[in-house]
N, C-alpha and C positions, 0 to 999 in steps of 0.2 A: 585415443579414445577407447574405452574399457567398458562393456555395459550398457552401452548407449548414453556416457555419461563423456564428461568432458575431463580429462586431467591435466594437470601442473606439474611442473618441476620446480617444487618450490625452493631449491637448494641456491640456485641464482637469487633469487627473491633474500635466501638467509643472508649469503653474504654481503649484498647491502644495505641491508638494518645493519651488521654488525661492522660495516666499514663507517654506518651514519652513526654510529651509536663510538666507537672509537674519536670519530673525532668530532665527537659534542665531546665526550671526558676531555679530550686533547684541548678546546677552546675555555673549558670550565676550569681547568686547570691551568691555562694563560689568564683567561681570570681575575684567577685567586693570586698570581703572580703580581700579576696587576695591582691588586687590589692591595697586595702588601707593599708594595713599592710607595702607591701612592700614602699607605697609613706610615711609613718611614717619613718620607720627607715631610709630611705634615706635622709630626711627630718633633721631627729635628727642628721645625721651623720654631715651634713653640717651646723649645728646650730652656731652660734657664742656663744659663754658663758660670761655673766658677772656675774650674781649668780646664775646659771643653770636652774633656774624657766621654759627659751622659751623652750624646749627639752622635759620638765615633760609634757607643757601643750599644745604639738601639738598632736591633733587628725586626726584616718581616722573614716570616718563614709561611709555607704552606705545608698544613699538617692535618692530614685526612679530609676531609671538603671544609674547609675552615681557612681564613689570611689572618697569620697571629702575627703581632706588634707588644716588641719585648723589648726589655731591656734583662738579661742572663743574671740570673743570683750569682754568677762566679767572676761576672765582668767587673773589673777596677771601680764601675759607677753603681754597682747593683744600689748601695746602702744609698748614697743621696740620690739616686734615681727615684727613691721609694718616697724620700722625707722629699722631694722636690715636686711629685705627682699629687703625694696625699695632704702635706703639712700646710698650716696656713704660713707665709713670709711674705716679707718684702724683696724685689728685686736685688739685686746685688749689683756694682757696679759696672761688671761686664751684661750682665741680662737685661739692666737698664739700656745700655748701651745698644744692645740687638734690638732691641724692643722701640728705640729710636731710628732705628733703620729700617725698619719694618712696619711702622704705625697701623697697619691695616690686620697683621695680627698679633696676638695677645702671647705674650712670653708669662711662660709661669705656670701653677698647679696646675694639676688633672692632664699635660701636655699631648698624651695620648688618646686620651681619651676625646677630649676637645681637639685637635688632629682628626680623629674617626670621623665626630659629630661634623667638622665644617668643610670635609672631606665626600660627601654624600650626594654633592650633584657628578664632580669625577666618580665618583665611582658608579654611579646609573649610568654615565657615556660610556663609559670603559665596557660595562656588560650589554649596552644596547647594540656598541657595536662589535664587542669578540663573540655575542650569543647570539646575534640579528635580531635583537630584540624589535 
């Protein structure tokens, strides 16, 4: 006591905001791990197959606070990755064939992105329970 006033040693106090503040990044960043893992298999689930290369060589990566779900311009599948996500087609006889195995989801365009969209209630469990939501 200083003054007739009361003091602190606030330096204890610092280091556990910055022990709490480490590992919120630490869980926001399993996360985003998370969160790309689950846009991959969603991702693959919905792949179309002609000789199963686009599936091997979709990626999730965490890159700055962001879960990105790719397929690499330099991967063997980059070109029909592209015409398989954007183009309008019909199945092919192996993606037919997946898409018979699977009835409950949709093989064919947009695969990633549709992947993300019916990916969205995992991904709110995933953050409720690595953020205690």
């Amino acid at each position: 006591m200083s003054n007739g006033g009361i003091s602190f040693d606030m330096r204890q106090f610092a280091r556990n905001v910055e022990k709490l503040q480490d590992k919120h990044e630490r869980d926001v960043r399993k996360t985003l791990r998370d969160f790309a893992n689950i846009g991959v298999g969603a991702a693959v689930d919905r792949a179309p197959i002609l000789e199963g290369m686009l599936g091997e060589t979709i990626e999730g990566t965490v890159e700055k606070d962001a879960a990105i779900i790719r397929v690499p311009v330099n991967s063997p599948a980059a070109d029909y990755a592209v015409a398989m996500h954007e183009d309008e087609y019909n199945l092919g006889e192996l993606s037919a064939k997946k898409q018979a195995r699977m009835p409950e989801i949709e093989v064919g365009r947009k695969y990633i992105t549709r992947g993300i969209d019916d990916s969205r209630e995992d991904f709110i469990a995933v953050a409720k329970h690595n953020l205690k939501l």
